[in-house]
C-alpha positions as CSV (number, residue, x, y, z in Angstrom):
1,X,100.6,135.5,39.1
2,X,99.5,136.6,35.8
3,X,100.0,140.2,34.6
4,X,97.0,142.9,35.3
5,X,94.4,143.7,32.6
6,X,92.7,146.8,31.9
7,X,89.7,147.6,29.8
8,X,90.3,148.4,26.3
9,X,91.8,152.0,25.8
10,X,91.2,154.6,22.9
11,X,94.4,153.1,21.0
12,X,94.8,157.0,19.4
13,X,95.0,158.1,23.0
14,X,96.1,155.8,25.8
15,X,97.1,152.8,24.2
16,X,100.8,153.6,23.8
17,X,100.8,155.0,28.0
18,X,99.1,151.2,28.5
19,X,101.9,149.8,26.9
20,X,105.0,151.3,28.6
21,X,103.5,150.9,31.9
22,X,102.0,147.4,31.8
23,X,103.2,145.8,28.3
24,X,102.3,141.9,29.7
25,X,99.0,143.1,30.5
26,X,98.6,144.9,27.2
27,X,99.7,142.3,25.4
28,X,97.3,140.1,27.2
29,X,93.9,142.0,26.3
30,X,94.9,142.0,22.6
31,X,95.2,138.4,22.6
32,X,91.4,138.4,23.8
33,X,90.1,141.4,22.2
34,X,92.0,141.2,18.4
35,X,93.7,137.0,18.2
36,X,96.9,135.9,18.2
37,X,98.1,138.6,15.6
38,X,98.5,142.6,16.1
39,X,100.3,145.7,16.3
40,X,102.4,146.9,19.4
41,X,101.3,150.5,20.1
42,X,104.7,151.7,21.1
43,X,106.6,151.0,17.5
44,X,103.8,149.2,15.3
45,X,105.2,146.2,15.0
46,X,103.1,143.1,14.3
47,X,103.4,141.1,17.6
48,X,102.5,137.1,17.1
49,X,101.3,135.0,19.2
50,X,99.9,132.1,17.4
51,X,102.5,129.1,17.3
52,X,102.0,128.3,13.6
53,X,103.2,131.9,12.5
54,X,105.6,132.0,15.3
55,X,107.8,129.2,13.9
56,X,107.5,130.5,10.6
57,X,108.8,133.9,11.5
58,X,111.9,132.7,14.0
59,X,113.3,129.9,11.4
60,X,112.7,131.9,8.5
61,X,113.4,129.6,6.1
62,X,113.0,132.2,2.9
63,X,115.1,134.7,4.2
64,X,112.3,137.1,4.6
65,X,113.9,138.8,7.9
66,X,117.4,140.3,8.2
67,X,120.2,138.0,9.6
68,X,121.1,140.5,12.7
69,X,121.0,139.4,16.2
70,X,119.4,142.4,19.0
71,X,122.3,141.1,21.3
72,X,125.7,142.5,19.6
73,X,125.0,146.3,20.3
74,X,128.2,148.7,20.3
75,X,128.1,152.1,20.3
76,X,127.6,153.0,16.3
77,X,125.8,149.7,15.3
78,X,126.9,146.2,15.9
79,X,129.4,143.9,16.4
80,X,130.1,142.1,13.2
81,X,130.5,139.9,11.4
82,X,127.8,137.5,12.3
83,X,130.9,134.6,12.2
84,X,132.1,136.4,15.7
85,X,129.3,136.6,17.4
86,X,128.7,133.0,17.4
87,X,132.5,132.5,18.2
88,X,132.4,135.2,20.9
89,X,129.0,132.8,22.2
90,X,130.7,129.7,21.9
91,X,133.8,131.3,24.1
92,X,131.7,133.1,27.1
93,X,129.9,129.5,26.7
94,X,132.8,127.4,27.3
95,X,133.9,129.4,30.3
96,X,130.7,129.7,31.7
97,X,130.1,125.8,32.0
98,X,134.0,125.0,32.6
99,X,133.2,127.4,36.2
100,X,130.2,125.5,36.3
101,X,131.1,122.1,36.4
102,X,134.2,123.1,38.6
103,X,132.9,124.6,41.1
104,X,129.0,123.4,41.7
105,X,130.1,121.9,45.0
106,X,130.2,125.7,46.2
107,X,126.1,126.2,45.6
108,X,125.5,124.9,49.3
109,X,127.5,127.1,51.1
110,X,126.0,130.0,49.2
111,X,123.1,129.6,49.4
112,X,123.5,128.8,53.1
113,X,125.5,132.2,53.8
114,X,122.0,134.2,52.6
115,X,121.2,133.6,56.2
116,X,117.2,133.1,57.2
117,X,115.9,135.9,55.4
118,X,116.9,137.1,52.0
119,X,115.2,140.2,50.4
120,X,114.4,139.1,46.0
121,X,114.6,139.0,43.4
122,X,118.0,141.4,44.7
123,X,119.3,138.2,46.3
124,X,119.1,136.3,43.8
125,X,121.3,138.3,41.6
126,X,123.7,138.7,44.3
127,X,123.7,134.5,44.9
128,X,124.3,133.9,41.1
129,X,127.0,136.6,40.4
130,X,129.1,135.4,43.9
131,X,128.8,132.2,42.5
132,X,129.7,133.0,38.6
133,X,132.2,136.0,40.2
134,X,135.8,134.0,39.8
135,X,134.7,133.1,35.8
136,X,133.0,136.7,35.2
137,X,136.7,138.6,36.2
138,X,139.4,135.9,37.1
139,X,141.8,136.4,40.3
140,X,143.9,138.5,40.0
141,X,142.1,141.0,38.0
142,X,142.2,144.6,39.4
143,X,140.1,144.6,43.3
144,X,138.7,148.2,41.9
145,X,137.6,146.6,39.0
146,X,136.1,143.4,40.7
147,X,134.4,145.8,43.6
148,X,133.1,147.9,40.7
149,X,131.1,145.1,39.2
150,X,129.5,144.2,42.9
151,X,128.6,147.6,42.8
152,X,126.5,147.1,39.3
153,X,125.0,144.1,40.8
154,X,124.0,145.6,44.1
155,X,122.8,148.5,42.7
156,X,120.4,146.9,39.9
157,X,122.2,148.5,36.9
158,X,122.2,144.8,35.8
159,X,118.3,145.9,35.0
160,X,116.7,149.3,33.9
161,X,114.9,151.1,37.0
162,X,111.9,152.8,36.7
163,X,111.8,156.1,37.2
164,X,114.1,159.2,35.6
165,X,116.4,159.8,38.4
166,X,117.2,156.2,38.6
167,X,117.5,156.2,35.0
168,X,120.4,158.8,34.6
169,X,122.2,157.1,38.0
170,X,122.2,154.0,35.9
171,X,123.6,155.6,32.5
172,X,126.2,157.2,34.7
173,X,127.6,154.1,36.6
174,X,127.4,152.5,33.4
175,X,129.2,154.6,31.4
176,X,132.2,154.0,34.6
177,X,131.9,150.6,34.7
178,X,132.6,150.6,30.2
179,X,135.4,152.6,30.6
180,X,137.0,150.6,33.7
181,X,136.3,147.5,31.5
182,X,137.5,148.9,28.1
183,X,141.2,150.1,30.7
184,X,141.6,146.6,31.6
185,X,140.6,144.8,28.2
186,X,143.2,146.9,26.8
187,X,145.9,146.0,29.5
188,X,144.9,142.7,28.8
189,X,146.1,143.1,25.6
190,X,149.3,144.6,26.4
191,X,150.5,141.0,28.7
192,X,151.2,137.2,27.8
193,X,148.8,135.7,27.4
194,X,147.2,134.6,30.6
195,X,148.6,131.3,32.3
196,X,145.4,129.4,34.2
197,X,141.7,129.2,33.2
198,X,140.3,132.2,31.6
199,X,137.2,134.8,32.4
200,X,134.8,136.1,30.4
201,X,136.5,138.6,29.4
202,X,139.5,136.7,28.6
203,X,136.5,134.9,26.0
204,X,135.6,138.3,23.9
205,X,138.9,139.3,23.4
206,X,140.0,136.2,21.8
207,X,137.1,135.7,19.7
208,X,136.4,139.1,18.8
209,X,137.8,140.3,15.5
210,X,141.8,141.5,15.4
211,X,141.6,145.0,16.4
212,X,138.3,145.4,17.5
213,X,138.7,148.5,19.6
214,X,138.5,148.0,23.5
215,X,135.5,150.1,23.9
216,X,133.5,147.7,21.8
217,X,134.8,144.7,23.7
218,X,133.6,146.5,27.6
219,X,130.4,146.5,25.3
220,X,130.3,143.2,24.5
221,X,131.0,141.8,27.5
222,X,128.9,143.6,29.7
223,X,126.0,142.2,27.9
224,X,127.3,138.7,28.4
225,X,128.0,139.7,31.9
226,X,124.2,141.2,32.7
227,X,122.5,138.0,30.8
228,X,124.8,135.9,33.0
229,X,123.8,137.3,36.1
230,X,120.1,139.1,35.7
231,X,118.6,136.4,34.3
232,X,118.9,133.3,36.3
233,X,118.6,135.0,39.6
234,X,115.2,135.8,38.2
235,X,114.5,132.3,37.1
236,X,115.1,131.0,40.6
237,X,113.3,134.3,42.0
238,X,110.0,133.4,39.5
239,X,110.2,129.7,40.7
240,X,110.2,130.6,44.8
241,X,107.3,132.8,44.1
242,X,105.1,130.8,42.2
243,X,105.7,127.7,43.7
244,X,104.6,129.7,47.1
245,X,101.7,131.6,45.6
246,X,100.6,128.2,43.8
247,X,101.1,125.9,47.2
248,X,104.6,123.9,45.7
249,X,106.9,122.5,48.5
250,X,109.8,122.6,45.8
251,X,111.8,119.9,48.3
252,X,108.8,117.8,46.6
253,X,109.7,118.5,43.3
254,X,112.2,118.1,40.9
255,X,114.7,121.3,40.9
256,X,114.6,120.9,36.5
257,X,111.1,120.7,36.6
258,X,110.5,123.6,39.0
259,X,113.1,125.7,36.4
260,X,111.6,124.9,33.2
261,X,107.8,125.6,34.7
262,X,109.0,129.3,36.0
263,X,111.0,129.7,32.3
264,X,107.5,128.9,31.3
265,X,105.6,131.4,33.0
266,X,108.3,133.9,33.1
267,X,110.4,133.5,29.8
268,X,114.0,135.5,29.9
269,X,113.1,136.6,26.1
270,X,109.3,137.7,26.6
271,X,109.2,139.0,23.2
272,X,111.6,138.8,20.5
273,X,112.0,141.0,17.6
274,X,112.8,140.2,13.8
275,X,113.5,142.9,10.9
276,X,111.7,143.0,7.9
277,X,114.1,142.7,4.6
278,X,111.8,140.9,2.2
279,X,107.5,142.0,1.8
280,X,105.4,139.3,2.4
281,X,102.4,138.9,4.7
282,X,101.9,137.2,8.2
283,X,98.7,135.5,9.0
284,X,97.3,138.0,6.2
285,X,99.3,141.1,7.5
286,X,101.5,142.6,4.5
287,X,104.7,144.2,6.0
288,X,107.3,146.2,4.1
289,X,111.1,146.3,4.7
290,X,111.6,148.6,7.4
291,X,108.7,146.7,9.3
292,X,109.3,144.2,12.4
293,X,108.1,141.4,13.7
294,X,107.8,140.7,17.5
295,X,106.9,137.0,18.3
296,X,105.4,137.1,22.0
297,X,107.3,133.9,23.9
298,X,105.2,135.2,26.9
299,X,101.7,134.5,25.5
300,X,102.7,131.6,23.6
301,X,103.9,129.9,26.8
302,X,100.2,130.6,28.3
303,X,98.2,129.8,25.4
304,X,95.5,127.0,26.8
305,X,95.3,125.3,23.7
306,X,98.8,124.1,24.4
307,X,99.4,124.0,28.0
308,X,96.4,123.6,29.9
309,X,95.8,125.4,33.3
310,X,98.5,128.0,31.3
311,X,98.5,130.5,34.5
312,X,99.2,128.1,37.4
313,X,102.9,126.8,38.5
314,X,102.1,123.0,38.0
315,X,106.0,121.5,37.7
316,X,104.2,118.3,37.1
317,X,103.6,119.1,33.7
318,X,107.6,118.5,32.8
319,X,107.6,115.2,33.6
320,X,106.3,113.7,30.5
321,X,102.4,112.6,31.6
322,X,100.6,115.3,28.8
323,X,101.6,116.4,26.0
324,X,103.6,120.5,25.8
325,X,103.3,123.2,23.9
326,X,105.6,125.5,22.1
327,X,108.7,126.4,24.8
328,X,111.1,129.0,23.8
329,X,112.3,130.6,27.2
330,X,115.6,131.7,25.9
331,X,114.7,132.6,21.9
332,X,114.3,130.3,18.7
333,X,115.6,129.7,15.8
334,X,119.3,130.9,14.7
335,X,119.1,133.9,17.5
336,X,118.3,131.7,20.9
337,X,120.8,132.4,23.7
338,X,123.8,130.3,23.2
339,X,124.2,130.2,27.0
340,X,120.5,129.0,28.0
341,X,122.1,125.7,29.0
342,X,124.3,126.9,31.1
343,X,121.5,129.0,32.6
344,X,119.3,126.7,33.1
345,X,121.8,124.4,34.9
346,X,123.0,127.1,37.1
347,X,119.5,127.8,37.6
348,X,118.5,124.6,38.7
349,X,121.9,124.0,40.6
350,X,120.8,127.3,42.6
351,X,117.2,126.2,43.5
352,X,118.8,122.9,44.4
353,X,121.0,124.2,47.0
354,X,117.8,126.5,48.4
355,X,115.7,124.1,48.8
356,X,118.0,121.1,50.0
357,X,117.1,120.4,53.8
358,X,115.3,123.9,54.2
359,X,111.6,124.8,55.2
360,X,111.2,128.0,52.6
361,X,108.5,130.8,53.3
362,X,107.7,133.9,51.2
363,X,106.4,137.4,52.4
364,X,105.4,139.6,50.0
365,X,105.7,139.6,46.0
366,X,101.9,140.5,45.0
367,X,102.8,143.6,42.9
368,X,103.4,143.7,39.2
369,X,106.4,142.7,37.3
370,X,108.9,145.2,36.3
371,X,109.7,145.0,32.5
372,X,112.7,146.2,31.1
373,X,113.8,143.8,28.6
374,X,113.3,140.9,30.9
375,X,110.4,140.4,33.5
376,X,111.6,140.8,37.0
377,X,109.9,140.0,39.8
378,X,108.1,142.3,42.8
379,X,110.1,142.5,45.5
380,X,109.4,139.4,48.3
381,X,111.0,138.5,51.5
382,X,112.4,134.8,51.5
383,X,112.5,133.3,54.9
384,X,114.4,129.6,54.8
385,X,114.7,127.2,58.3
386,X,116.3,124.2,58.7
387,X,114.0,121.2,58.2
């Protein structure tokens, strides 16, 4: 289940090709061939993967990297200031665990409605966003609008294709689906307030700043959207996969443990990116302002120093018999995902409900992750019978 490796390539030539078309298995012969410190061919940026350095650079407790998160993008910069992201955060948070806690008793059924076969990691996206569907756009919203976001889920723009002509479809249907959003976050505005229990979209436009214009807001919430939805139909996808390719009944294990161990292997932030604002040096590396730093989550969770037998799915390792090494599936420091609980418990609640009185088979799944900001899995056929 690891990523490929290649022999070395000219880095003046090939290096940067490597990169974009395999970066986990790039990232994995540097490791071997340079340490736990070097530069990323694609941007230069010094990528670490030594836990010591790692800590240093996400806590950054001299102010040596600027105070921005990647997540607030809006067309012309950011959202700001920093004060609303974490209220917007808090917001989607609360809604997202309020739908959560109301409604977990639906998971069965769900799951049970994929029928015997299910093709992944597509249906695993489509399981998580039926489930999350009633907090992500409330009743009542507009049935185009509502069909229009089954559409982005169904047709992967929750994820960046490969390929140039799936590249422009995807820019098109998302450029739609922000102006449908940015219509109804301004009608939105336009009403009383709403009377019953909110969306997430209901959550950004009260914590977002007064007058934040209704373009930015589609923005904003279509990222919290896409890392409600993309993400944790992965997790459960990664978990299915290596628990099959590794030998794992999952009905034998806990659902938590079986989670954690795929967030392991397959972190939803592979590699996380800090601006320079302040010279200084990194494991002897002097960067300027301007500079970044990437800290690689994905080789730090297989470093076999720290968790030994790193490439296999052992779920037994989360239940406290041997010690753990540094686990940062969702980010560190001031920047980590404000909804990984949530995630994880929807996660966990999902592979639950799969496994739960169900003999589970998988076809398929032996090509290479797609990365695109997150790892997704190769396509696999699940195949679930009654016990």
């Amino acid at each position: 289940m690891a990523a490929t490796a290649e022999p070395a390539l000219d880095e003046t030539r090939g290096a940067g090709r490597w990169y974009r078309r395999d970066p986990l298995g790039y990232v994995e012969w540097a490791r071997r061939e340079r340490g736990p410190v070097f530069r990323l061919p694609d941007d230069g940026s010094l990528c670490v993967a030594d836990p010591d350095e790692a800590a240093r650079v996400l806590h950054d407790g001299e102010g040596r990297y600027d105070d921005v998160s990647d997540f607030f993008h809006v067309p012309g910069g950011r959202l700001e200031p920093r004060a609303a992201q974490l209220a917007i955060g808090r917001a989607a948070r609360r809604t997202l665990r309020l739908h959560l806690e109301a409604s977990r008793d639906r998971l069965p059924a769900l799951a049970a409605a994929l029928g015997e076969t299910s093709e992944w990691p597509a249906a695993g996206r489509d399981l998580t966003h039926r489930f999350l569907a009633g907090a992500l756009l409330r009743p009542g919203s507009p049935p185009g609008l509502r069909a229009l976001m089954e559409h982005v889920v169904r047709r992967d723009v929750l994820i960046r294709p490969p390929g140039a002509v799936a590249a422009v479809a995807r820019r098109l249907l998302w450029a739609r689906v922000v102006r449908a959003i940015a219509a109804e976050a301004a009608a939105r505005r336009g009403r009383p307030p709403h009377d019953g229990p909110g969306d997430l979209l209901d959550a950004v436009l009260g914590a977002a700043p007064p007058g934040t214009p209704a373009s930015h807001v589609a923005h904003v919430y279509l990222l919290l959207f896409r890392t409600s939805v993309a993400p944790v139909g992965h997790v459960v996808a990664w978990a299915l996969l290596a628990a099959a390719a590794g030998g794992v009944d999952l009905a034998e294990v806990p659902a938590e443990a079986a989670v954690r161990e795929s967030l392991r292997l397959w972190p939803a932030a592979w590699l996380l990116g800090r601006p320079v604002r302040r010279a200084h040096e990194v494991a002897g590396v002097r960067l300027a302002p301007g500079e970044s730093v990437s800290v690689c989550v994905y080789l730090l969770h297989r470093d076999e120093r720290h968790w030994p037998e790193a490439d296999r799915f052992r779920p037994d390792r989360w239940d406290g018999a041997e010690p753990r090494g540094p686990y940062l599936p969702f980010g560190g420091g001031p920047f980590t995902c404000a909804g990984a609980a949530v995630a994880q418990s929807l996660a966990t609640g999902l592979l639950s409900a799969l496994t739960a009185g169900a003999r589970l088979s998988v076809l398929g799944g032996g090509g290479r992750p797609h990365v695109a900001g997150i790892i997704t899995p190769p396509p696999f056929r699940l195949r679930r019978v009654p016990r």
